[in-house]
C-alpha positions in Angstrom: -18.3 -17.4 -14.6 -21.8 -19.1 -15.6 -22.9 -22.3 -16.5 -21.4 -25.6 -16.5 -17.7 -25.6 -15.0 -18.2 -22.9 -13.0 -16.8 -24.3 -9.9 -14.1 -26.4 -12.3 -13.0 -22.7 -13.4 -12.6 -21.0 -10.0 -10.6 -24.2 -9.2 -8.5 -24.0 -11.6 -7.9 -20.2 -11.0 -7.3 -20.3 -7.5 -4.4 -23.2 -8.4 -2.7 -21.0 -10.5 -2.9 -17.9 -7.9 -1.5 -20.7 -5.7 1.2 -21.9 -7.8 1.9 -18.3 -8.5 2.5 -16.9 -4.8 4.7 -20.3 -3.9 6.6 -18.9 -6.6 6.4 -15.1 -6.0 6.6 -15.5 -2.1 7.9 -19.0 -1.3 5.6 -21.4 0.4 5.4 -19.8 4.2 2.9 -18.6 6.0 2.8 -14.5 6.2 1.3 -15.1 9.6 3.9 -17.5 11.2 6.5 -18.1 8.7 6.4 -21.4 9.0 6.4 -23.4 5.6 3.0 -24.2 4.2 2.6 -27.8 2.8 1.2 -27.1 -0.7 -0.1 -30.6 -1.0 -2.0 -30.2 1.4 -6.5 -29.4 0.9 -7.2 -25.9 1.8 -9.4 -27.3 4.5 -7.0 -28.9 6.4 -6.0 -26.8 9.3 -2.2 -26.6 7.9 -3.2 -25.7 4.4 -2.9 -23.4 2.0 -5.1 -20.3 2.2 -4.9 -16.8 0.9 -4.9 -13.9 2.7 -5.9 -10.3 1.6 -3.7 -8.0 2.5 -6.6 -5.4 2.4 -9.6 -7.4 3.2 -12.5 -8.2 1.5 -14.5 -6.5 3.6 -12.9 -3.1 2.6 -12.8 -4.0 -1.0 -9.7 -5.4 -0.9 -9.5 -7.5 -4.2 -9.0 -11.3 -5.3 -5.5 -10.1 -7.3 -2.3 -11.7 -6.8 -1.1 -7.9 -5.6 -3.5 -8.3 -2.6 -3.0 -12.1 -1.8 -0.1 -13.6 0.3 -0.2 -17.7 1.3 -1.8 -18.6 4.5 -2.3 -21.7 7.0 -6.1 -22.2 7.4 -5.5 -22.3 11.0 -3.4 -19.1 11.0 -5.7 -17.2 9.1 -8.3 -18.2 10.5 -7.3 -17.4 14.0 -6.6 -13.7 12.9 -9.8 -13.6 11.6 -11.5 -9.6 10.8 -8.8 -8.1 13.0 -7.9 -5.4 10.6 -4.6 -5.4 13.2 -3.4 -8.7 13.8 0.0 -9.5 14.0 2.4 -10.9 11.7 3.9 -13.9 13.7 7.1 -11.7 14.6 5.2 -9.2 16.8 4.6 -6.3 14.5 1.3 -5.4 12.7 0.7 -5.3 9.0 -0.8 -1.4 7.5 -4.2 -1.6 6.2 -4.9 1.4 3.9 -8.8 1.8 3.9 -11.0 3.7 1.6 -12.5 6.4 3.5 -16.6 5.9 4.1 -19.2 7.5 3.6 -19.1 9.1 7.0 -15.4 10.6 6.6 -16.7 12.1 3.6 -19.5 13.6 5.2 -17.7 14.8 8.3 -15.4 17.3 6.4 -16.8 20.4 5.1 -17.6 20.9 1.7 -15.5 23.7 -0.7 -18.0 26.2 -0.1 -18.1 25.9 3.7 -14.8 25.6 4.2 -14.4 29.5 2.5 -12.6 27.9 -1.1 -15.6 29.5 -3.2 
């Protein structure tokens, strides 16, 4: 988005992802299951928040298939660990894209004897 509204745009889409996990999900917290008070700002500690189920960081995307409903304070606590727990003691499976590096570390068709 460009231009004037922007930022009045991305609100307005991040409300309706809101509005559509409460709906989809419930309004609890994937991270301690207690409820989440929609009312509340984002930046209060006890607000609502999204988290990625694959993260950002391993281009996870902004869709309502990767987002579940977060406290601020829960998700912020778990932070980058790719591994944190759930609130009931297991650990949620992050599928990653492989890098560059597992790419390189397996042997190309030729060298491998395929060709």
């Amino acid at each position: 988005m460009s231009g004037n509204g922007s930022g009045s745009g991305r609100r307005f889409y991040r409300q309706l992802l809101l509005q559509a996990l409460d709906l989809l999900f419930g309004h609890k917290c994937v991270r301690c299951g207690e409820p989440i008070d929609m009312a509340l700002p984002s930046t209060d500690p006890m607000g609502p928040t999204f988290d990625h189920v694959v993260e950002r960081c391993l281009q996870g995307r902004d869709d309502i298939e990767n987002i579940r409903l977060a406290h601020l304070r829960c998700n912020s606590l778990a932070g980058g660990n790719l591994n944190r727990g759930t609130g009931t003691g297991g650990t949620r499976r992050v599928d990653r894209r492989p890098s560059y590096r597992d790419r390189a570390a397996r042997p190309s068709p030729d060298q491998a004897g395929l060709w």
